[in-house]
N, C-alpha and C positions, 0 to 999 in steps of 0.2 A: 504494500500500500504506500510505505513511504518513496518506493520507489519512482510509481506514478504518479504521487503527488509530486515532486522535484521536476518530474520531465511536464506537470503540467505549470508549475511556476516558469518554468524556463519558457515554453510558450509562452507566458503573460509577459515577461520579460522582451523577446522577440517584440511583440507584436507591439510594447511602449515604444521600443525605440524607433519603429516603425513610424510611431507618429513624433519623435523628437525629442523623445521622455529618455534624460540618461535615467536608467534602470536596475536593480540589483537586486540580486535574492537574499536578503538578511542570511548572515550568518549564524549557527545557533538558533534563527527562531524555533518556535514551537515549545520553548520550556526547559532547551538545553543549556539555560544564562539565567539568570534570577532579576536581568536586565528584561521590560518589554519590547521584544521585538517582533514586529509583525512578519511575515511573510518576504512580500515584497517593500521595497521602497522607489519611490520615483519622482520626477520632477523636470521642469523645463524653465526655469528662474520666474515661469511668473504661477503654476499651478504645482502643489507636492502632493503626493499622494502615498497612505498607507494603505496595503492590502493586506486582510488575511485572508488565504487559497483556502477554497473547500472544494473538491472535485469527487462526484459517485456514480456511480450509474442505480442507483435507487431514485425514489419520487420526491424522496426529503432526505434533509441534512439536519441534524445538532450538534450547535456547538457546546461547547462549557464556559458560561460567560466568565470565568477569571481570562478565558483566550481572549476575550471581544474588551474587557475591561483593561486588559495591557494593549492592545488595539490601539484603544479610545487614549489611553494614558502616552504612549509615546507618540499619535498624530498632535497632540493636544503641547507634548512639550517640544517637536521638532517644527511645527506650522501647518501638516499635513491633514489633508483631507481624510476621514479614517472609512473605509471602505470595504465589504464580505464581500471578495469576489468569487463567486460559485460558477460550475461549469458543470451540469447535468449533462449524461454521456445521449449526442446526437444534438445539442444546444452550443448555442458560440458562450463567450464569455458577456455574462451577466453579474453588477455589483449594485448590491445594497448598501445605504446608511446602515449603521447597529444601531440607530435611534427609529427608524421606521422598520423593524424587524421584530418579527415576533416572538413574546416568549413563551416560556413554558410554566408551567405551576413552580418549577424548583428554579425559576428565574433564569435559564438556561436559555438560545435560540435556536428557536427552527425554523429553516424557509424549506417550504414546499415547493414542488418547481412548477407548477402556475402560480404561484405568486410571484417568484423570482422572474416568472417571461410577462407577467403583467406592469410588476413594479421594479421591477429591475432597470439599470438604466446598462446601455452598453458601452464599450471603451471609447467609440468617439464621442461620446456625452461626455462622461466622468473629464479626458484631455480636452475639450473644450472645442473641439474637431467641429460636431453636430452641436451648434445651439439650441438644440427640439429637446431640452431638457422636460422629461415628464414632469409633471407635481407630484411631490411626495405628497400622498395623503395621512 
């Protein structure tokens, strides 16, 4: 699993600097630092962005909000945009706010994948490519 998740960060990575985004895949993220670090990190001097990757080939995804809560903690002290970016197998890459995401009883999130292809925004939204930014409701 960790396997594919790595090759699917490294897509996400590709595909920023595609649009101009220097890109990197955190080292250590995931829990292996006692530092928060998301996933990815990115930027182009005028938008930053923090990712954390969730990729399955199931209908829904949970996180464990202490992940989405160091997320939110390092976009919040480096400037960055803090961002779930999910990839449902046979779906392009789709990112949520962790503030318009839903949780769970044990205050955990789950995005179901028609919610993520409803309210999800895609990467030329989030880099500022496509101004057809949805409303987060």
């Amino acid at each position: 699993m960790a396997k594919k998740g790595s090759a699917e960060e490294r897509d996400l990575v590709h595909k920023l600097w595609d649009r101009n985004f220097a890109a990197m895949r955190a080292p250590a993220s995931g829990g292996a630092t006692k530092v928060p670090l998301p996933d990815v990190i990115a930027g182009n001097g005028k938008i930053y962005l923090a990712i954390e990757v969730k990729t399955t080939t199931k209908d829904k995804i949970y996180i464990d909000f202490p992940q989405i809560d160091a997320l939110c903690e390092f976009a919040n002290i480096f400037g960055a945009i803090p961002y779930i970016g999910v990839k449902f197998k046979y779906t392009k890459w789709l990112f949520l706010s962790p503030e318009n995401t839903e949780r769970t009883k044990s205050n955990n999130y789950k995005i179901e994948k028609n919610f993520a292809l409803e309210k999800g925004l895609e990467i030329d939204e989030i880099t500022g490519i496509d101004k057809q930014m949805k409303f987060q409701s």
